[in-house]
C-alpha positions, 0 to 999 in steps of 0.5 A, a space after each residue: 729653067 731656074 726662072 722659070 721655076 721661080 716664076 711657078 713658085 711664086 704663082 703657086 704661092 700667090 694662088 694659096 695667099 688668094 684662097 687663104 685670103 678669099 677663106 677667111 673673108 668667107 668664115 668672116 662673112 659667115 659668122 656675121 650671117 649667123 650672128 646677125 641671124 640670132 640677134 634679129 631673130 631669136 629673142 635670147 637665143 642662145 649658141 654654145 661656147 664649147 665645141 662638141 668635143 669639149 662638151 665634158 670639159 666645162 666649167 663645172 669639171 674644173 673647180 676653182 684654185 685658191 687663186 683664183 685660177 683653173 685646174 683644167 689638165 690643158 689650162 697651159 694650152 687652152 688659155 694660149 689658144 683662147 686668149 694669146 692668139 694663134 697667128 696674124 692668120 686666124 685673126 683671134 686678138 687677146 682675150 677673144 675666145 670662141 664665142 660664136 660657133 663657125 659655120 660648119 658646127 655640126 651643133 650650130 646647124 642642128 636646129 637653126 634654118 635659114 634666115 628668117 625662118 622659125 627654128 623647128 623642134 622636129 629632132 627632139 620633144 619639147 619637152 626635153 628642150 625645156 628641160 636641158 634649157 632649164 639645166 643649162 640655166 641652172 649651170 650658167 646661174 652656178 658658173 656666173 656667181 663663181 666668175 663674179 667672185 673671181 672678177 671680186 668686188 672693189 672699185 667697179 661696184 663702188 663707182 657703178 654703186 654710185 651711178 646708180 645711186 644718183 638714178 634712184 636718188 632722182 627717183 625719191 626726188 620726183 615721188 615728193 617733188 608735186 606733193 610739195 610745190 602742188 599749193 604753191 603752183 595752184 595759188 600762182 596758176 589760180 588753180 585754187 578751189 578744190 577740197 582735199 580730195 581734188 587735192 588727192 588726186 592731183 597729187 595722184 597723177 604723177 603716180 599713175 605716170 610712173 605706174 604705167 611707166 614702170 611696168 613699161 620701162 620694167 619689161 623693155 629692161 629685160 628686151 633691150 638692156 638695163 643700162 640703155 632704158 635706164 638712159 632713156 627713161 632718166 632722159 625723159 625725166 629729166 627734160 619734162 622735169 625741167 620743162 614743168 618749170 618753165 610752163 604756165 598753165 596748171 594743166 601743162 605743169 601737171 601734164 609735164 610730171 606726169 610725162 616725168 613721173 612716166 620716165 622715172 617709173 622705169 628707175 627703181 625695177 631696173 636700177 635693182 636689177 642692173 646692180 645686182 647683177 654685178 654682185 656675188 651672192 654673199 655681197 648681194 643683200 647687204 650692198 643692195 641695202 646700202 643701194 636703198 639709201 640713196 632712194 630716202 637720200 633723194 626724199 631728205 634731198 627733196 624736203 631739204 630743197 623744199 625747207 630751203 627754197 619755195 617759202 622765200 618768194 624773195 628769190 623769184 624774178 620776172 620773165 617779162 612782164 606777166 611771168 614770174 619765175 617763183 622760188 617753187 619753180 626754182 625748187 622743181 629745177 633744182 630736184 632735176 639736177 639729180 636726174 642730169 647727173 646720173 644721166 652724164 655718169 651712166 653714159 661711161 658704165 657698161 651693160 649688164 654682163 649678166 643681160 648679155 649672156 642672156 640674149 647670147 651676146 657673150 663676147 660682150 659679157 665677157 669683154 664686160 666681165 674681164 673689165 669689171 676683174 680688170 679694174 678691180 684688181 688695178 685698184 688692189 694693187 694687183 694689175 698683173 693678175 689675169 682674168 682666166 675665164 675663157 668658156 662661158 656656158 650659155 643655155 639653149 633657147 626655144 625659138 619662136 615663130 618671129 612674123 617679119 615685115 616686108 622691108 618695102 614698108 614705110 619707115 612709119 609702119 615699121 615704127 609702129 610694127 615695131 612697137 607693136 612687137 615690143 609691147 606683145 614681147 613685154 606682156 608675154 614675158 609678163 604672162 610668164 611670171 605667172 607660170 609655175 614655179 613663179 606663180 605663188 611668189 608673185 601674187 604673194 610679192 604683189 600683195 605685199 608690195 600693194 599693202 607697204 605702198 598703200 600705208 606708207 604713201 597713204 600715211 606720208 599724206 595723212 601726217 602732214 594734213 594733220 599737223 596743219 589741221 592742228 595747227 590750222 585749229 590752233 590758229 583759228 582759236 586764237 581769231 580776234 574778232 571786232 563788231 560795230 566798230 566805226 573808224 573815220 579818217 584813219 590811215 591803216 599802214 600796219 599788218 592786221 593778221 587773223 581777225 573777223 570784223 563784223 557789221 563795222 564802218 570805214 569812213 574816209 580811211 586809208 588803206 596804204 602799203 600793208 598786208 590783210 593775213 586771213 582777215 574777213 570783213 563781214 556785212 561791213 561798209 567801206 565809204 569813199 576808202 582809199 586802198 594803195 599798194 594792199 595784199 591780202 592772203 585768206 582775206 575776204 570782204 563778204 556781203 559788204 557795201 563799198 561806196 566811192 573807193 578807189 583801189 590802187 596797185 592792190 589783189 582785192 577782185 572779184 575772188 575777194 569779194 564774196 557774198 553778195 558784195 556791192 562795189 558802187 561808183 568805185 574804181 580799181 586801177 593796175 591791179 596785181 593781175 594773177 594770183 598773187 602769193 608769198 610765203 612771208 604771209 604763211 604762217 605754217 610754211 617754215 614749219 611744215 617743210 621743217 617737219 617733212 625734213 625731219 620725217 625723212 631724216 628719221 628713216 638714216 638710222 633704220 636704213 644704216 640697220 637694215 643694211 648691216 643686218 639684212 644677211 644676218 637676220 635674213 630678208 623675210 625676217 627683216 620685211 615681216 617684223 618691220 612691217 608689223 612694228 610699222 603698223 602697231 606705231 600707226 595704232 598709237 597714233 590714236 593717242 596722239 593729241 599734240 603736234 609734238 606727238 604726232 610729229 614724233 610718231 611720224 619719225 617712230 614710223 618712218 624709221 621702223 619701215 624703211 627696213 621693209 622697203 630695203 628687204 622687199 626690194 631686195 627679196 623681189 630682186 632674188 626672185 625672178 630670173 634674169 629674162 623676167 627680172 625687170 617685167 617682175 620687178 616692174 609689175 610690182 612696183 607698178 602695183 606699189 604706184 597704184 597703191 600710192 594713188 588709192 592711199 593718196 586719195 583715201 587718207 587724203 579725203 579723210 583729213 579733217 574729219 576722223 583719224 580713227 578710219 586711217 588709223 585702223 586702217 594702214 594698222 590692219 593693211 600693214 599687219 597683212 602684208 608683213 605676215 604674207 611676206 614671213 610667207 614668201 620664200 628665203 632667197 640669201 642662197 639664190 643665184 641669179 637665174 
């Protein structure tokens, strides 16, 4: 009898042990339909934290200690069940909290339908959806910056501070990285020839790159995530940056930055929005300055490396026998460097907590969030304090009608499908930014954006051409110039530099090992010469008669002899095939690096300003009467007569406007809400890009002929746009939206 009662027992007990096991693997299956549910189809959808019964209990009703902790009445029992696990049973581990409602909540099935279907509104109007919508947005926004200040600010923002930082270093790298090796690679990809304006534009291209790659890569951020399009965007930069190079053809070089340019668009838009979403409001404005610098560090990196680098051509080598790896190509792999750097550090940083919460993946944004308090803490010396959020409000999402694709389709038209619903996803949320009450904030940042880009990029390409106009005119005035001279059996074996010979004859002479630098022979003739081992730079033999010469490791071909220039019964023998080139024969080279070098060393001291002031004199303040002081210095240009002049008023400038750029970021950063914050901040720094094309092509036609028209010009713009901006609303109270 006993046994017998001891073998029922135990069938009783393993039956309950089946069905408890056989229950939980259900509620597991569950969750995971409805979690898979909400990711795959409900763009930001969002489930509540609380349970019905808690829906008064929130955040808001329990305001924060001193110590950071929480006076709820049941805090004692609600933390043990939220983070200490209840049994092995419940299968709840340390710190998970209920994120995901189960499957019976009545609140989680009030408007949710099965898979794959649209979710109605049919139980309520719509408009008040939006308006608990906007509400629970509201009170996340308020609950997010009081769980920010708990996690503190400390060793987490500093190291993500400095990823980032490397990332928009890159960028500043890329804006000036073509301007600066654009000569050197014409003249070694014998692309020369153009004026100034076919020079604009070519310099141009890399900017139409980033500007459709801003606006791209700016509204993926807001779909997939900041930290993984930054990842992808710095990956495309860097492997085109290096590839550029390594390639021969002018064509390929420019086709290569371009790409690049198109990867790094993505930078700025979502570097400002990642970081500042892991700060409290009080730090916000000031860090994000700080953040700034790292953007005219890569500029001084750039200008730097260009100094240093492209004018010793010594430092070339071959590659075979036809290729020649130049100093300019070693300068373009030296400005990736930054790019690689910040894709290895980024690849050990975390997500947005921030973006997660918005597209409903809260247990992340709170593992996310525990780790930023973790980590902070350990670093204050204080590992034991413990981070005691364990509700998240999470605002309720209008679901939308999602058009779904049979799973038969080949991986080809998925592919395309998906991008095709990637890219309607990203103009409707750009469409969004244009509904009330964002409308007038954005035409407003838009045009201020547009006239900053259109005077600084325009200027930073005026400037330079002017200085070597000057220098060019100063160059040119000191020409000597020799006419019928007659030389016979003279060995010329010395530099002739800057000199104009006309109508002179070379009878029998020897031209051995030496350089011809911006010389020009005009209606002479050359009779039975020899020429060995010659490079001539700027030099031209125009309408002259060469008569039984013989031409021997030199660069003189058809591009040399112009004007009707005879060769009669001579012979060239291994000429130096290419275009040759060397900075050793550039008489402005040093020194035009040296002055790009010091206009972006000018702007550290206004950049160190603008951060320590930006939340003490306010954002508008700051971006209006920079950009006004910016543009009465570009009116005293017109004074300007002298390098010296122009130089120093070229450092005046720069110094004066990054506290504009530093603040414009900053304002367009607070401005936009979370979902919308990358599409916005794109669309205006793709209308910056834009900018930068029609200034670079407009100043850049211009140089040489009037400095009046730039002047008034970049004046006037700049002007306009610091007054639009005193316009734009004050954002240091703003909460992330």
């Amino acid at each position: 009898m006993d046994d017998s009662n001891d073998t029922r027992t135990s069938l009783v007990k393993g039956a309950k042990d089946i069905a408890k096991e056989a229950k939980r693997h259900a509620v597991k299956k569950v969750n995971k339909v409805v979690d898979s549910a909400t990711d795959e189809y409900s763009q930001r959808k969002y489930s509540r934290f609380e349970d019905e019964v808690d829906e008064g209990d929130d955040f808001y009703h329990n305001p924060p200690r001193q110590d950071g902790g929480y006076n709820d009445h049941d805090q004692a029992s609600d933390a043990s069940d939220a983070t200490e696990g209840h049994d092995d049973e419940d299968e709840i581990y340390e710190g998970e909290y209920q994120g995901i409602p189960a499957a019976g909540d009545r609140r989680a099935m009030e408007g949710q339908v099965a898979l794959g279907q649209p979710v109605t509104d049919s139980l309520r109007e719509r408009k008040e959806l939006e308006k608990e919508r906007q509400a629970d947005e509201e009170e996340l926004a308020q609950q997010y910056e009081l769980i920010i200040q708990e996690c503190g600010h400390g060793r987490f923002q500093w190291q993500l501070f400095l990823v980032l930082g490397l990332a928009l270093m890159s960028d500043g790298v890329e804006v000036f990285v073509v301007g600066f090796v654009l000569p050197s690679a014409e003249t070694d990809m014998c692309a020369m020839g153009g004026s100034n304006s076919r020079s604009g534009w070519l310099g141009s291209i890399v900017y139409l790159g980033m500007m459709v790659g801003a606006f791209f890569w700016g509204g993926m951020s807001d779909k997939v995530g900041r930290r993984q399009c930054l990842l992808i965007c710095m990956c495309v930069n860097g492997f085109f940056a290096f590839l550029s190079s390594f390639v021969q053809g002018y064509g390929m070089f420019l086709l290569c930055r371009v790409i690049a340019g198109f990867g790094t668009g993505g930078v700025v838009p979502i570097v400002f929005s990642f970081f500042a979403e892991v700060l409290s409001r009080e730090k916000r404005g000031e860090h994000l300055s700080w953040l700034c610098m790292f953007w005219m560090i890569g500029e001084i990196y750039a200008s730097a490396m260009a100094w240093a680098i492209i004018p010793h051509y010594g430092w070339s080598f071959s590659m075979g026998s036809a290729y020649q790896f130049h100093s300019w190509r070693v300068f373009v792999v030296v400005c990736a460097l930054p790019c690689v750097c910040a894709v290895v550090a980024l690849t050990f940083m975390p997500e947005s907590p921030r973006f997660f919460l918005e597209v409903g993946k809260h247990d992340e944004a709170w593992m996310i969030l525990k780790q930023i308090h973790d980590t902070n803490m350990r670093a204050r010396g204080q590992p034991e304090k413990v981070f005691t959020v364990n509700r998240i409000k999470i605002p309720k999402h209008l679901d939308e009608l999602v058009e779904m694709k049979s799973e038969s389709g080949n991986p080809v038209s998925k592919a395309l499908f998906r991008s095709k619903t990637e890219l309607r996803g990203i103009l409707v949320n750009f469409m969004k930014c244009f509904d009330y009450p964002l409308k007038e904030n954005t035409i407003r940042l838009a045009i201020v954006w547009f006239t900053l880009s259109f005077g600084y990029y325009g200027l930073s390409v005026w400037f330079p051409d002017v200085i070597k106009h000057l220098q060019a005119d100063d160059y040119a005035s000191k020409v000597k110039t020799h006419s019928n001279e007659r030389i016979e059996d003279f060995t010329f074996n010395f530099t002739l530099e800057n000199q104009i010979h006309t109508n002179g004859v070379f009878i029998s002479d020897r031209f051995v090992n030496m350089k011809l630098k911006s010389v020009t022979f005009i209606d002479s003739t050359f009779l039975n010469c020899y020429f060995d081992d010659v490079t001539s730079v700027g030099s031209y033999f125009r309408n002259c008669t060469f008569i039984e010469a013989f031409f021997y490791n030199t660069d003189i071909d058809d591009s040399k002899l112009i004007d009707g220039t005879e060769v009669i019964n001579s012979s060239f023998h291994h000429n130096k095939t290419g275009c040759q080139m060397t900075f050793d024969d550039d008489y402005s080279a040093y020194w035009v690096y040296f002055i790009n070098f010091l206009g972006t060393l000018a702007v550290l001291p206004g950049n160190i300003v603008s951060a320590l002031l930006m939340d003490k004199i306010g954002r508008l303040s700051m971006l209006g009467g920079s950009m006004v002081l910016s543009g009465i210095s570009c009116f005293f240009l017109w004074f300007g007569t002298s390098e010296s002049m122009m130089i120093f008023m070229l450092c005046l400038y720069n110094g004066l406007s990054i506290s504009a750029w530093n603040s414009l970021d900053v304002v367009t950063t607070e401005s936009f809400p979370t979902d919308r914050r990358g599409t916005g901040f794109g669309f205006c720094n793709a209308l910056c890009k834009l900018a930068a094309v029609l200034g670079n092509v407009i100043f850049g036609s211009l140089v040489g002929i009037t400095k009046t028209i730039p002047i008034l010009l970049a004046s006037s713009v700049l002007v306009c746009g610091g007054l639009v901006g005193l316009r734009l609303p004050d954002t240091r109270a703003n909460v992330l939206m």
